[in-house]
Residue, then its C-alpha position, 0 to 999 in steps of 0.5 A: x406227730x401232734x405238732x405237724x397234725x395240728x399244724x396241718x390242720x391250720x395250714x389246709x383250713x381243715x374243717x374236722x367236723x367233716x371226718x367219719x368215724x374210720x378217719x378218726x381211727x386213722x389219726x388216733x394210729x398216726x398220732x398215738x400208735x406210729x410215733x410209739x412204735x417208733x420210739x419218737x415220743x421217747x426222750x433219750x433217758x427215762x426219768x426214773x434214770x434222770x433221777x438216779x443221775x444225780x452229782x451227789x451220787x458221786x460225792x464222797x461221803x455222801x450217803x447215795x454213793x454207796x448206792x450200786x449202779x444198775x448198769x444194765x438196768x435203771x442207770x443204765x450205760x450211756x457216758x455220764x462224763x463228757x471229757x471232749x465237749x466244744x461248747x464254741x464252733x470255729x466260726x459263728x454263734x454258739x448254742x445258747x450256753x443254758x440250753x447247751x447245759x440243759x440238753x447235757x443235763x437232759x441227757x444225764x451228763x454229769x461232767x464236762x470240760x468247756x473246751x472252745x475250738x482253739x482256731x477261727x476261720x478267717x476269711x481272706x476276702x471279705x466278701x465270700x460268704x460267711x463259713x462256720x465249718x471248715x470242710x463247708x469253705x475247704x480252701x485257703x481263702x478261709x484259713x483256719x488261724x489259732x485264737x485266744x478269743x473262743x477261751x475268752x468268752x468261755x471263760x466269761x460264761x463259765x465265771x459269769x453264770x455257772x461259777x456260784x449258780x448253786x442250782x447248776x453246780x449241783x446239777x453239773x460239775x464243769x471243767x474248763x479249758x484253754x485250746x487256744x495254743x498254736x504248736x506251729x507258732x508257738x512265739x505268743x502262747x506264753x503271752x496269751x496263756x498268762x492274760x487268760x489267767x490273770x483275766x480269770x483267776x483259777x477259772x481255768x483247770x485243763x488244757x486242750x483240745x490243742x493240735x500238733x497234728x490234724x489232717x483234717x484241716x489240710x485244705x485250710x491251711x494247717x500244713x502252710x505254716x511250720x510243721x511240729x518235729x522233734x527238733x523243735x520239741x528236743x530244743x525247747x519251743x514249747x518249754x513254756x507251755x508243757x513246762x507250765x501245764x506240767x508243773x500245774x497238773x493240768x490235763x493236757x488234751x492233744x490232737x495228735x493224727x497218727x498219719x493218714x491213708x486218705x484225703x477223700x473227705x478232705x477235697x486238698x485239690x480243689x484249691x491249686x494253690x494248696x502245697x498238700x496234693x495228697x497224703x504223703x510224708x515229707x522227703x525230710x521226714x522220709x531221710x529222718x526215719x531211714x536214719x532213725x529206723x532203729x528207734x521205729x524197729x524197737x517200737x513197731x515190732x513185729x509189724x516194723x516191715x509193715x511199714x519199712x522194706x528190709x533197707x530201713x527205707x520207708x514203704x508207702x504205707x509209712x505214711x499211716x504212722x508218720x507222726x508217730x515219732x514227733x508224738x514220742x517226743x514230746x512224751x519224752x520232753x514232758x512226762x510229768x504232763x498229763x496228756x490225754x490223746x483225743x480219738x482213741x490215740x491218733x486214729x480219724x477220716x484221714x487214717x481209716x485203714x490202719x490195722x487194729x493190731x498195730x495201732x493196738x500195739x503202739x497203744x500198747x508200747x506208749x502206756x507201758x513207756x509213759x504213765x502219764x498218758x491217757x486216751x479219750x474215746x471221743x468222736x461218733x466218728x470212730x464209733x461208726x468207721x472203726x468200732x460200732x460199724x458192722x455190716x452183715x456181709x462183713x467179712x473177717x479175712x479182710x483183716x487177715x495177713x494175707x489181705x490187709x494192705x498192712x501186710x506183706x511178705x516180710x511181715x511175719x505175723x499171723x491173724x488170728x481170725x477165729x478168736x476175733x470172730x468168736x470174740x464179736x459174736x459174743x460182743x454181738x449178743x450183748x448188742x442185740x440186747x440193747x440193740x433198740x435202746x441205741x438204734x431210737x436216737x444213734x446210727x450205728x450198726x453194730x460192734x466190728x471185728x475191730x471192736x473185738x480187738x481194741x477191748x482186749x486193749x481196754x480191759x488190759x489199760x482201764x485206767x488209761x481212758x475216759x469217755x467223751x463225745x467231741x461233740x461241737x456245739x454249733x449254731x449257724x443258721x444256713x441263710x447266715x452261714x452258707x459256706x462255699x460247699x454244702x450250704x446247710x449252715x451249722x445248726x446243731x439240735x437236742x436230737x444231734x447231741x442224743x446221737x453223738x452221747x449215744x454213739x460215743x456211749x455204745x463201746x460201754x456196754x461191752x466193758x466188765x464192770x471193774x472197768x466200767x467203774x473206771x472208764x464210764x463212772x469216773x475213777x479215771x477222770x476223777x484221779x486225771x483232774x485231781x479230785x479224786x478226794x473229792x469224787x468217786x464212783x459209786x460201786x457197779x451192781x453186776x450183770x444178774x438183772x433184766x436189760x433196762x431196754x428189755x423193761x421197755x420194750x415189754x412195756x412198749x409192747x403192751x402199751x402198742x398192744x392196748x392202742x390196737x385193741x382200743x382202735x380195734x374197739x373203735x372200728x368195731x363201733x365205727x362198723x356198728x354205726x356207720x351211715x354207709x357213706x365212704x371211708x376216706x384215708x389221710x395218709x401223714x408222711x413224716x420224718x422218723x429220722x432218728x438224728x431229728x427226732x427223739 
């Protein structure tokens, strides 16, 4: 708010000599008052919480260690662990490396991977305009193709400027990753991979974020080349890699959609050429799974006529779980592999109408078959589409077995709905606890009924997730990178990044503490790397003490209070003193938007 008051006055040659006494309340308001109701001159962790935050809070053996997280109070719940960070965009410049390392460290981050994103767009005509986002250019003649070249200079950041900087290495610890492999075309992955490491030695330590299936870029060619099937897997094509990533015990991220329900973010059609007309599963894929429908019996459950009629023939709704198959393949072929499964297990745009206890369910029947795999709840995405999007006139007989289009009359399986109901009243409460925290730098609304489902999930496997943000670390100016579609380029800021960490970061307040110890402080991901001899997380103090956010709002209250006392005071004068001359108003109109403004 000073900022644009200042700069107003030097835009419109303001003489402020000329303002009465009333007009100086006025600006006093505007500029001190409004942006503190509003929360806009609040970064997104006190400093007393950026000084908890401390690396060496998580060293064994050191004495702040043993020092008790105040969950609910001065540490407060936001992801101190980011397990999906792209720190390269698929096209265009990157955030400046330090700077992207200054808004984690501002936000309290205290370990990340570097993923890069594993693909480039390539341009087919060279004239087109430049695109650094495929949905901005969503066609063939910008072609989304594997690239080792993101890694490469990741890796040189990394060895260049992190690797021995004492001072970021005590601020920060750092992982980094290889995304470039392509599953499709897996002939030159074996190649690549050994010149990334013979050019970095032991630089890299992680693998992924590596796609076997991913809808989203279906309007930009992923589904041009040869799809991923349990024939390729079972014969041995990507021995070279998983072989290599397993006997390394590197963690593994794999983009992995379980199949989708719809292309409407994804404009398929646009380009006449595209093969992809919508979502819907290959004729082969169909004939396998008639085949194979036992297999899909034994694994679905009670929910198998979901998703097939009583022939064993594949309904519509099949297309939901399509690829679910060719991921237990590959669990299969490499269980010694530690696999992290991006997106709370398959789960994006393109499949926003899978029922939660279904997806529970396979989550459930994949951990208890494959102790090697784990799941990231990365992406605001799923925050705000399944998890954290409740809406007042939601309602909970959409979920039930007689309104659900996962269901059908061969489906025998009841909704519980009043357990789910209760169970997110409950979760509601804590929320509107902290309800401002998340509202001054996020944009969701609050836990859903399929909040109250996967809990129970995360509670019952806490040591089989961690938390991550996906967040993309872009910088294409718009005048640079205007794409065919939207034109805004993809400039992302320090506010962009608070409300995907705040997004992401809001499921944590809702977990026990055993588990938020796990999840949230580490035991998971430290034990994932393989430094849980090095690291561990500090013990959890309990729930007994009073909110963090409500601290601040008592303390915001106040202070509101004591500026319209003191402007009260100043009118009062300004009433005593005036000369009789008119009052003159200046209104500021600016933008309070949370996602611009922290």
């Amino acid at each position: 708010m000073l900022i644009f008051f200042l700069g107003y006055v030097r835009n419109n040659k303001v003489n402020l000599t000329k303002y009465n006494c009333f007009d100086w309340v006025m600006w006093v308001l505007l500029l001190v008052g409004l942006p503190c109701v509003l929360g806009l001159n609040k970064p997104l962790l006190s400093e007393e919480t950026l000084a908890r935050r401390k690396l060496n809070r998580f060293i064994k053996d050191d004495p702040q260690n043993s020092m008790c997280w105040e969950r609910h109070g001065a540490d407060g719940w936001m992801s101190i662990i980011d397990t999906h960070n792209h720190f390269r965009p698929f096209y265009g410049p990157p955030v400046p490396f330090f700077t992207y390392l200054d808004w984690m460290i501002n936000h309290g981050i205290l370990f990340s991977t570097i993923f890069g994103i594993g693909q480039k767009l390539v341009k087919a005509n060279p004239t087109d305009p430049e695109c650094c986002y495929y949905l901005h250019c969503p066609n063939l003649n910008y072609t989304v193709v594997p690239n080792p070249e993101n890694d490469r200079l990741n890796a040189l950041e990394f060895t260049q400027h992190y690797q021995g900087n004492e001072t970021l290495e005590e601020k920060i610890h750092l992982t980094l990753s290889m995304t470039f492999p392509n599953l499709q075309q897996p002939q030159r992955i074996v190649s690549n991979f050994n010149n990334l490491e013979n050019s970095f030695p032991e630089a890299f330590t992680w693998a992924g974020e590596i796609n076997v299936f991913k809808h989203a870029l279906a309007s930009n060619g992923f589904f041009e080349q040869e799809r991923v099937t349990v024939s390729r897997i079972e014969k041995g094509e990507y021995d070279g890699l998983f072989g290599v990533l397993s006997d390394k015990s590197w963690p593994t991220t794999l983009h992995c959609d379980l199949g989708c329900d719809n292309y409407d973010k994804v404009p398929v059609n646009e380009d006449p050429t595209n093969r992809i007309s919508g979502c819907h599963v290959p004729a082969e894929e169909v004939r396998l799974a008639k085949i194979q429908h036992q297999w899909w019996k034994d694994t679905l459950g009670p929910f198998y006529y979901s998703f097939f009629d009583k022939t064993n023939n594949p309904r519509p709704t099949f297309s939901k779980v399509q690829h679910l198959k060719v991921w237990d393949a590959i669990l299969t072929k490499y269980p010694d592999m530690i696999v992290v499964w991006a997106h709370l297990g398959g789960l994006s745009k393109e499949l926003r109408d899978l029922h939660p206890h279904i997806h529970t369910h396979i989550l459930r029947v994949m951990f208890q078959k494959y102790p090697n795999l784990n799941i990231d709840l990365s992406w605001d995405v799923l925050a705000k589409q399944n998890l954290m999007n409740h809406k007042p006139d939601a309602n909970i007989d959409d979920l039930s077995h007689e309104n659900h289009v996962d269901f059908n009359e061969d489906t025998e399986f009841l909704f519980n709905s009043s357990d789910v109901e209760a169970l997110r009243k409950e979760l509601h409460e804590t929320w509107e606890i902290h309800e401002d925290l998340v509202q001054r730098s996020g944009t969701i609304t609050g836990p859903s009924y399929s909040m109250a489902v996967y809990l129970e999930l995360f509670h019952e496997f806490s040591d089989r997730f961690v938390t991550g943000t996906d967040f993309v670390a872009s910088f294409g100016q718009k005048e640079d990178f205007p794409g065919t579609k939207n034109g805004n380029g993809c400039v992302k800021d320090i506010p962009n990044h608070a409300r995907q960490l705040t997004d992401t970061s809001s499921i944590n307040m809702f977990l026990n503490d055993d588990v938020f110890k796990k999840i949230v402080l580490g035991e998971n991901f430290f034990r994932i790397i393989g430094q849980a001899d090095i690291f561990s997380a500090p013990p959890v103090c309990g729930d007994s003490m009073m909110p963090l956010e409500v601290i601040i709002g008592v303390s915001v209250g106040v202070g509101v209070l004591l500026i319209l006392v003191a402007a009260l005071l100043l009118v009062l004068y300004c009433v005593k003193n005036k000369d009789g001359g008119g009052v003159n108003f200046t209104r500021v109109v600016g933008d309070n938007n949370a996602t611009t403004n922290v």
